[in-house]
C-alpha positions in Angstrom: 41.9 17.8 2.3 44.2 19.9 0.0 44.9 23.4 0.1 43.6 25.4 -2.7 44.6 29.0 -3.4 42.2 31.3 -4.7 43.8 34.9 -6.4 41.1 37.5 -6.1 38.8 38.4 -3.7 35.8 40.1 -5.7 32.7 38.6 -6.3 34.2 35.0 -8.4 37.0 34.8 -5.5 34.4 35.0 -2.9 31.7 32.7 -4.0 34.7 30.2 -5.6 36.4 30.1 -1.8 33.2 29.5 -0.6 32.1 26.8 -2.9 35.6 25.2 -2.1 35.3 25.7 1.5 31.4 24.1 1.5 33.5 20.8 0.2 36.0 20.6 3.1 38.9 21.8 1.6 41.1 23.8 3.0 41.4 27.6 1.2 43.8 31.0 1.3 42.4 34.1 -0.4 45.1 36.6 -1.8 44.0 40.0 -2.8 46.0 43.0 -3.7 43.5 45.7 -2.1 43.6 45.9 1.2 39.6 44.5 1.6 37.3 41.9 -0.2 35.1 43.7 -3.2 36.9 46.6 -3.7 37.0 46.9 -7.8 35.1 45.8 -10.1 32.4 44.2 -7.2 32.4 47.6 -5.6 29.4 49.7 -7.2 28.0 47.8 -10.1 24.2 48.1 -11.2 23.1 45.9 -9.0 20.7 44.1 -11.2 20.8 40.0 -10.9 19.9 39.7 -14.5 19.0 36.3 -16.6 17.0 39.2 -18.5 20.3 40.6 -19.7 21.9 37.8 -20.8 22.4 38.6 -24.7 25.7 38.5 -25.4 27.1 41.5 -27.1 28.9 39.7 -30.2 26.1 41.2 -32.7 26.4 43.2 -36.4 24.4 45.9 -34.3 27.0 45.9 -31.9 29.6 46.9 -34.7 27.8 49.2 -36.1 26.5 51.5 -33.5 30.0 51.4 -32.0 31.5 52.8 -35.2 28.6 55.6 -35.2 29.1 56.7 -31.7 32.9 56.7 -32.0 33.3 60.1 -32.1 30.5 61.1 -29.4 32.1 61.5 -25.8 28.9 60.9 -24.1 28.0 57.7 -26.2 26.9 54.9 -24.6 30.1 52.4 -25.9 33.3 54.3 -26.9 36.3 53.1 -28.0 39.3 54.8 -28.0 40.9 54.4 -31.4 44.9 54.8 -30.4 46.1 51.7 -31.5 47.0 48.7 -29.3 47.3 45.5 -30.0 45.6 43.7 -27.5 42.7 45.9 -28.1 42.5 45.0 -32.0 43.5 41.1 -31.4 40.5 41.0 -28.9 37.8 43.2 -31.1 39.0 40.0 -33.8 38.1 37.1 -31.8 35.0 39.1 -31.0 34.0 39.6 -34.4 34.5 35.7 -35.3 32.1 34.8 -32.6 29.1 36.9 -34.5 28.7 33.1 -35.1 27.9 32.3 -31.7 25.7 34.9 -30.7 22.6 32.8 -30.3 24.0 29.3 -28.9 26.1 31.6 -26.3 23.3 33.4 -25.3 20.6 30.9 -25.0 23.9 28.9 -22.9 24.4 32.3 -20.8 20.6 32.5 -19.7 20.9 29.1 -18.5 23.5 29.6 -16.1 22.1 32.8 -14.9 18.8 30.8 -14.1 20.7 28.2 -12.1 22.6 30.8 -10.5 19.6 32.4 -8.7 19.2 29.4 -6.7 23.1 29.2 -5.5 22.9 32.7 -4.6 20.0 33.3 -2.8 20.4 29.6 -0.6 24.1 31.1 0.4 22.8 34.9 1.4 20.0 32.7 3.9 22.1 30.6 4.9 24.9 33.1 6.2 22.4 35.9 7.1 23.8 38.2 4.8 21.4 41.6 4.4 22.6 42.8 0.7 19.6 45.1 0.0 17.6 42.2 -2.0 15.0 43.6 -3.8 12.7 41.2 -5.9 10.5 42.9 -7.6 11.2 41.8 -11.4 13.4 43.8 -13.8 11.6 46.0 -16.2 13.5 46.6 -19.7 11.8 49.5 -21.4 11.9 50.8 -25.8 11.5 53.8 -26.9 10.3 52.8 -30.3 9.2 50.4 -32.3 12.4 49.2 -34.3 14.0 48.5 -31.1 10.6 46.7 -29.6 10.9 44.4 -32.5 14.6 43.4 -32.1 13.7 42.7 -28.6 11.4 40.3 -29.8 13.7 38.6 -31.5 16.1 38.4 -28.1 13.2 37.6 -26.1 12.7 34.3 -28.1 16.3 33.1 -27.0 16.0 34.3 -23.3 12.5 32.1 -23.7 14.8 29.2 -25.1 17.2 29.1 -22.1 14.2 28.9 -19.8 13.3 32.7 -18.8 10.0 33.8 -17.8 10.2 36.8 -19.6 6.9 38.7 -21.2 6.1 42.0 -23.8 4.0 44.8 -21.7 3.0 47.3 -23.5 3.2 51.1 -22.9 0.7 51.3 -20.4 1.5 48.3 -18.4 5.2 49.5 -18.3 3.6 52.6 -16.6 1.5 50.3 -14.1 4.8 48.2 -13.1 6.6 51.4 -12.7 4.6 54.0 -11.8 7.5 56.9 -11.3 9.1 55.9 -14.6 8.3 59.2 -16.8 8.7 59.2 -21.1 6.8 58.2 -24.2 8.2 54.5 -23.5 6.6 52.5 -26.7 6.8 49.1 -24.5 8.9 46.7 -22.7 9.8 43.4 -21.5 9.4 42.0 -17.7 10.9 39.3 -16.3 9.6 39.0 -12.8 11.8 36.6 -11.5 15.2 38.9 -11.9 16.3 40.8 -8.8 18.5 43.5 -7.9 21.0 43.5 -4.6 24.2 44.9 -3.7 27.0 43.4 -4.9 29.8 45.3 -1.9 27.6 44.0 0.8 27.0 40.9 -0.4 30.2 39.7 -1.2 32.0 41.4 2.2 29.1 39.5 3.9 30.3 36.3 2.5 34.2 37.1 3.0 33.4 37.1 6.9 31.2 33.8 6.7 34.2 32.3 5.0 37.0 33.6 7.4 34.4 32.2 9.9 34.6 28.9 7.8 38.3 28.6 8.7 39.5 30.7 5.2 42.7 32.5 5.3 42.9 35.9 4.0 45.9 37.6 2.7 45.0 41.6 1.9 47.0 44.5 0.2 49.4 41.7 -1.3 51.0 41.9 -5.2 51.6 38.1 -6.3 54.8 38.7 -8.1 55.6 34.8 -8.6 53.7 31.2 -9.1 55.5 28.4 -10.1 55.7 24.7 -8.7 57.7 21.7 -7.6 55.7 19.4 -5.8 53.0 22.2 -4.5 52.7 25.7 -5.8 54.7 28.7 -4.9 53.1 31.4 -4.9 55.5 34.6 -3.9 53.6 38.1 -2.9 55.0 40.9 -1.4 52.8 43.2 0.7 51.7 46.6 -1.2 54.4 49.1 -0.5 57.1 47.5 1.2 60.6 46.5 -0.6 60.4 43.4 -2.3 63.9 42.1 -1.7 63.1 42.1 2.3 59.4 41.0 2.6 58.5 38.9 0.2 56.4 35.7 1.2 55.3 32.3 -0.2 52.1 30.7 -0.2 51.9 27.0 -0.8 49.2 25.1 -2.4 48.0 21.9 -3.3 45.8 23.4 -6.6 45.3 27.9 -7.0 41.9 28.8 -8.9 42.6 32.4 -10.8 39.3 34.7 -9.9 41.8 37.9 -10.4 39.6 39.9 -13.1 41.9 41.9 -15.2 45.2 40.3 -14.0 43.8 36.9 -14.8 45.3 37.1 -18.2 48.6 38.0 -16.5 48.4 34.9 -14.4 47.2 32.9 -16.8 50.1 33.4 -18.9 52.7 32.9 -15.7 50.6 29.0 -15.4 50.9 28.7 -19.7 47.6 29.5 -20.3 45.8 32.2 -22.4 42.8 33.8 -21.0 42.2 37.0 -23.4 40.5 39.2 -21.3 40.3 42.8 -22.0 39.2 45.5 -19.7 35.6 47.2 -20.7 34.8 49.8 -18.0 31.4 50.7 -16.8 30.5 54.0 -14.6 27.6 53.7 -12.0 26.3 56.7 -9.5 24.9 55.9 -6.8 21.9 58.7 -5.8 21.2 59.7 -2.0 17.6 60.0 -1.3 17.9 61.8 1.7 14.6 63.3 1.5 10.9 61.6 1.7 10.1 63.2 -1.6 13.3 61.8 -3.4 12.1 58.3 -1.9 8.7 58.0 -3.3 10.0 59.2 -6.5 12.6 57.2 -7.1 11.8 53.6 -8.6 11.8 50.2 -6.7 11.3 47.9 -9.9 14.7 47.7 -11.7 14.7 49.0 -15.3 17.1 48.3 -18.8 16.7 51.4 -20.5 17.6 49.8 -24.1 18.7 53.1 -25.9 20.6 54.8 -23.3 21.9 50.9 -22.1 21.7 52.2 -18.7 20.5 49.7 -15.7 19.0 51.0 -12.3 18.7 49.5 -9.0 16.8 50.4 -5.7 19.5 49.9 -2.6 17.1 50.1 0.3 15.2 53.4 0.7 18.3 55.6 0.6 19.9 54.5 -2.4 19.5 54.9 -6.0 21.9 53.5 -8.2 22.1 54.1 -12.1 24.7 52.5 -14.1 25.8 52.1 -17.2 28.3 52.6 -20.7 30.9 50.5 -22.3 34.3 52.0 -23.3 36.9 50.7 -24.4 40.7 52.4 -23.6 42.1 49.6 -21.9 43.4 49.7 -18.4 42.0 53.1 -17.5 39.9 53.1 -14.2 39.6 57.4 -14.1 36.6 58.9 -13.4 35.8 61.0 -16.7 32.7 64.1 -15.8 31.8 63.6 -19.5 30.8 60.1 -19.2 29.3 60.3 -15.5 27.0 63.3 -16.7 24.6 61.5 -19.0 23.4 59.1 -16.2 23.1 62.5 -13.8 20.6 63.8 -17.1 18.8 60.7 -17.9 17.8 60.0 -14.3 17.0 63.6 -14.1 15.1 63.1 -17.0 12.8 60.2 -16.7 12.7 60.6 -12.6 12.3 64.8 -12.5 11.6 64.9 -9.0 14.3 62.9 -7.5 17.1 65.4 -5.9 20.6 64.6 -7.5 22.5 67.0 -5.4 24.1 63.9 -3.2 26.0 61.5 -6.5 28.4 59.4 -5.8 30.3 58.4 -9.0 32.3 55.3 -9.7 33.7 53.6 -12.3 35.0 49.8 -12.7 36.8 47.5 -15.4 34.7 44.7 -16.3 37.0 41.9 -17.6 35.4 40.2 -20.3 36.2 37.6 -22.8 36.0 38.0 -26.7 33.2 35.6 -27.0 31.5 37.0 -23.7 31.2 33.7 -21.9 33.3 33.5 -18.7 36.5 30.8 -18.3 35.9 28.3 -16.1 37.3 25.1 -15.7 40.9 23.3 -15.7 43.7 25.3 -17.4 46.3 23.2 -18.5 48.7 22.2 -15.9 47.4 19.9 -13.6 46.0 22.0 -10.4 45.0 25.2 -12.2 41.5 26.5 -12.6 40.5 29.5 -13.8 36.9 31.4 -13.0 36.9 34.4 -14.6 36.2 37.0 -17.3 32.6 37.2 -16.7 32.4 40.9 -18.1 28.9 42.6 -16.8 27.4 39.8 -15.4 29.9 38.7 -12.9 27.2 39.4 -10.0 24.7 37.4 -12.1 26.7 34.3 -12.8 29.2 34.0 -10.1 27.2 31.8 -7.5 27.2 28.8 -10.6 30.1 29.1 -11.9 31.9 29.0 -8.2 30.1 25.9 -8.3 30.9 24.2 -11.3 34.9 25.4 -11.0 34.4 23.9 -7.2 32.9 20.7 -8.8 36.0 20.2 -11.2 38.3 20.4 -8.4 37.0 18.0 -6.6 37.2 16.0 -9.7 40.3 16.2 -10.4 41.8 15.8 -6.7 39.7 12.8 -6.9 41.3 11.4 -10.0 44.7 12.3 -8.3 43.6 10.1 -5.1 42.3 7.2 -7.1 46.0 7.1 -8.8 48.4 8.0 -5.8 
């Protein structure tokens, strides 16, 4: 079989090398941090969300960016220095306003038919990833935002989601340690929440065990091709001019987040993606009380846009935020103490002295829907760019980039 390269090892690179390797072929993972899941698939909100699958290109979107612009603790922020990418990519988001519905009715789709991908791999490898199923919870604070909801619902309905209104008191009932006025919510039962580091380190051992080769801690400087790919690295740190080493490979799939666009440029292709970072903290209950207060059903906190999962008993995590200053992965206090106050907030008895902060780059495309497929030399395949839902959608679209490379190396075969 041939020998497929896979750049990346987060959460696409994983599940893509995997998909590959479930096929017979032959697989090398190259990843420039030293172990699988270390950036963006590090400490995301957890949440395994069909229920969050509205795409963000939406008039609303527009405007309450431009009204928070100049609050630090807003929940998206954009940093107005100007840069071109920035600009070129807020353009092709605008023009797919048009989109908004087709793409999101398409996205809840694939998350449905990712559910069953993911959850066959995790029993099939024993992987233990903190799965909780216990439905995600989106919660409105008034009634504006209840009806515009509606409106979303109807094309989360349309893609196939079981997804229903509760009102105020039935919000309380599915949640009981949720505190606040809550006007009413949405709950999607089937949505789950896990955690994405375990998960996807769980899976990098089944597929070294599966006969996958892993190169760590390694820059790829070069790819080109002759009659297989080249693809030069150099290990992080050393001198360049002594150590640097060459893959070869049959066909390389590009799961490399950010740098995709980078790579895709090398191959001839042009994957805009642009880096939107999110912050998370993840909450030690170390103490019984902390525990029963803290909630086990995941909740969408519409106004604040902040997401929470429950990571066994001892772990809380609450993420959230969208900003945009481009390839920026610093920790900023000012945007890390809002999710400190709101779980303080609606979850009063919960100790917060023990947070852990963090803060990764999603890479997402203009129109919000991730690239997979064929780029455009023969051989190249990209699966990428799935912006926040990159833990949601990556068990399908592994698939389907697995499914055209066996389509096309069987095309090649028929006319060798």
């Amino acid at each position: 079989m041939p020998h497929i390269a896979v750049i990346g090892a987060g959460i696409t690179g994983i599940t893509t090398a995997y998909a590959l390797l479930e096929r017979g072929y032959s697989v090398t993972i190259i990843e420039r941090q030293r172990y699988a899941a270390m950036e963006t698939s590090f400490a995301n909100g957890g949440q395994l969300s069909a229920s969050n699958a509205e795409v963000w290109n939406h008039r609303s979107t527009l405007l309450k960016g431009i009204k928070w612009m100049l609050r630090r603790d807003a929940p998206l922020l954009m940093n107005p220095k100007p840069s071109w990418h920035k600009y070129a990519w807020l353009g092709e988001f605008v023009s797919n306003i048009t989109n908004y519905r087709e793409n999101t009715v398409e996205t809840t789709r694939l998350a449905i038919a990712a559910r069953k991908h993911l959850f066959a791999i995790a029993e099939r490898e024993s992987i233990d990833f903190d799965h909780v199923c216990r439905g995600i919870l989106h919660i409105y604070w008034d009634r504006p935002s209840f009806q515009h909801a509606q409106k979303v619902n109807s094309m989360l309905v349309e893609g196939g989601l079981d997804r229903r209104p509760v009102t105020a008191l039935e919000v309380k009932s599915i949640e009981p340690a949720l505190h606040g006025d809550i006007h009413g919510g949405f709950y999607t039962p089937s949505d789950s929440t896990g955690d994405i580091h375990k998960f996807t380190s769980g899976l990098a051992a089944a597929c070294r065990r599966r006969g996958a080769a892993f190169i760590f801690d390694a820059t790829v400087g070069s790819i080109d091709r002759k009659d297989k790919f080249r693809i030069g690295y150099v290990a992080n740190g050393s001198d360049a001019r002594q150590d640097y080493n060459v893959v070869q490979a049959d066909g390389v799939v590009v799961c490399a987040g950010l740098a995709s666009r980078h790579f895709a440029k090398i191959l001839g292709d042009r994957v805009n993606i642009y880096p939107v970072k999110g912050y998370s903290i993840t909450v030690g209950l170390d103490d019984e009380n902390s525990q029963k207060a803290a909630p086990w059903v995941s909740l969408l906190d519409d106004r604040a846009k902040i997401v929470t999962s429950r990571l066994g008993s001892d772990r809380f995590r609450v993420a959230g935020t969208a900003e945009f200053n481009g390839v920026n992965p610093d920790i900023r206090h000012d945007r890390v103490v809002p999710l400190v106050e709101w779980t303080r907030t609606l979850f009063p008895t919960v100790d917060t002295h023990k947070v852990v902060p963090w803060a990764g780059l999603r890479p997402m495309m203009p129109n919000m829907m991730p690239r997979v497929g064929k780029g455009c030399q023969r051989g190249v395949f990209y699966n990428t760019g799935h912006g926040h839902l990159g833990w949601t959608l990556s068990a399908v679209t592994a698939d389907m980039v697995a499914e055209a490379v066996s389509a096309q190396f069987a095309i090649d075969a028929l006319a060798a």
